[in-house]
C-alpha positions, 0 to 999 in steps of 0.5 A: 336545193339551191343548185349550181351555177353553171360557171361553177359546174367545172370546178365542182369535184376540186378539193376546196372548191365551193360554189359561188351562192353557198356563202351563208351555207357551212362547208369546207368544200371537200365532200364532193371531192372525198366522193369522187376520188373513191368512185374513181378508186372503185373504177367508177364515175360520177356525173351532176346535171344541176339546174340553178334554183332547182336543184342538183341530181348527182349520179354514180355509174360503177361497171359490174364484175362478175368473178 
């Protein structure tokens, strides 16, 4: 992947937000944002270390319930 450039990484989960070096690439910024807002519902959380160049790696931790 292209990853994200750090000045970016803050804004990242933001409805419309998309990152500076993805102009010739289509979106409308709201997928990161769908995916956080579920994660956060399913009491969740998501984390993304990105290294520009390389790539991004996204990870989603939900706690485990037992009933």
């Amino acid at each position: 992947g292209i990853g994200i450039p750090p000045e970016d990484m803050e804004h990242l989960f933001t409805r419309f937000f998309r990152a500076s070096n993805v102009s010739n690439i289509k979106g409308t910024g709201l997928g990161l944002y769908i995916v956080k807002r579920y994660v956060e519902l399913l009491n969740g959380h998501i984390f993304c270390n990105s290294e520009l160049g390389k790539g991004s790696i996204f990870t989603v931790e939900f706690t485990r319930i037992n009933s």
